[in-house]
C-alpha positions in Angstrom: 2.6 -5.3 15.0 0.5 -7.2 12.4 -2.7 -5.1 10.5 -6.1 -5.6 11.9 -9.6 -4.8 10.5 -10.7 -4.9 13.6 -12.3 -1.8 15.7 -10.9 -1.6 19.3 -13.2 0.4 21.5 -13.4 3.6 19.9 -10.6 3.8 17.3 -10.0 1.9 14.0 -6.7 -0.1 14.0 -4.2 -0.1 11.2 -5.6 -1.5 7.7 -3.0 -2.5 5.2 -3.9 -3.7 1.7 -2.5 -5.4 -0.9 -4.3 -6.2 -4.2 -3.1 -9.3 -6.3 0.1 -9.2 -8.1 -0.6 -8.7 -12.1 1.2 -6.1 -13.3 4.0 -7.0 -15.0 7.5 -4.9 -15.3 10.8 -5.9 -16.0 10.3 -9.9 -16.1 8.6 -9.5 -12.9 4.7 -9.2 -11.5 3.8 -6.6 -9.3 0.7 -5.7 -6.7 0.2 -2.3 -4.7 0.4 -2.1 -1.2 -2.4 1.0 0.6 -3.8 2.2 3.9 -7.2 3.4 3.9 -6.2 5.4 6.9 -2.9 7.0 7.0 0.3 7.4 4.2 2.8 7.2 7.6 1.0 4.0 8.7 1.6 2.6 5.3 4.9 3.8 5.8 5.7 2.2 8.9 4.3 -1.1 7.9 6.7 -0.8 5.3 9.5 0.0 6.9 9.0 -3.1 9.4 8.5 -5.4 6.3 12.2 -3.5 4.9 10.2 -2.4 2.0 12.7 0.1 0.1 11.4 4.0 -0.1 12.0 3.9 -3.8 8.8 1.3 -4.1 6.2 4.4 -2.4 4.3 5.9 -4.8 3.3 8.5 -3.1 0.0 7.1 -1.9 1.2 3.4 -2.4 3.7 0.9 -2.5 4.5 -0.8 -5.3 5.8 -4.5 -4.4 7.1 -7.2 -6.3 5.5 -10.4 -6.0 7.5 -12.2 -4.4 7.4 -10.1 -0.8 3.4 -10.5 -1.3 2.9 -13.6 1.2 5.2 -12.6 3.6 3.1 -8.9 4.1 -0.1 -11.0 4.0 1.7 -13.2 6.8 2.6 -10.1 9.0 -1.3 -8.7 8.4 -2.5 -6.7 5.3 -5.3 -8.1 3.8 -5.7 -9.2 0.1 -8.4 -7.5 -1.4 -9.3 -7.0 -5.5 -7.1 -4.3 -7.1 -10.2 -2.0 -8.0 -10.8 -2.2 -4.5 -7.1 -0.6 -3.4 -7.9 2.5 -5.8 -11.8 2.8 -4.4 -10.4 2.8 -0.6 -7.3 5.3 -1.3 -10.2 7.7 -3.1 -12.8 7.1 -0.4 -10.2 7.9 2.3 -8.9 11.5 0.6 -5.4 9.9 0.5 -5.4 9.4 -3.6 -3.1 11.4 -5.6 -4.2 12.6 -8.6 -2.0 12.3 -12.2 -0.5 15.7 -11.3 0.2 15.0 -7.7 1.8 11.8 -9.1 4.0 13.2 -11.3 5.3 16.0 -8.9 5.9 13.4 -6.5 8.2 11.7 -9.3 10.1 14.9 -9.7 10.4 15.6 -6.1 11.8 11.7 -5.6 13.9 12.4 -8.9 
């Protein structure tokens, strides 16, 4: 199932994001991967692309560069990286700092 922007009748369809990759850790650049509609889309998409749990965030992936063209390739759309932290705040599915970190401990 690839991502779509578009509206079919009544009901949005899937949206992934990914934002472009220039974060670097490790000797490596990174990008984030959102929905704007649902954390167990996100994960689905994920899972599809074999996208290892340890890279979710907690409201995002976080991907190496590398896998970047082949998620564009199965449908998320690029879009600016202020962009990915606008959409995840406009759709109530950011976490704040503290959600982050409990997230980290629960993971840990």
């Amino acid at each position: 199932m690839r991502a779509s922007l578009e509206k079919s009748s009544s009901n949005w369809l899937l949206v992934i994001l990914i934002d472009q990759a220039r974060w670097w850790f490790n000797g490596r650049r990174w990008c984030h991967l959102i929905s704007d509609t649902s954390v167990e889309e996100l994960i689905d998409f994920a899972d599809r692309n074999e996208i290892q749990r340890r890279a979710f965030q907690g409201d995002h992936y976080d991907i190496p560069e590398e896998y970047r063209e082949r998620l564009i390739a199965d449908g998320a759309v690029e879009v600016e990286s202020r962009e990915v932290a606008r959409r995840l705040r406009a759709a109530g599915l950011r976490l704040s700092a503290e959600e982050r970190r409990a997230f980290r401990r629960q993971r840990s």
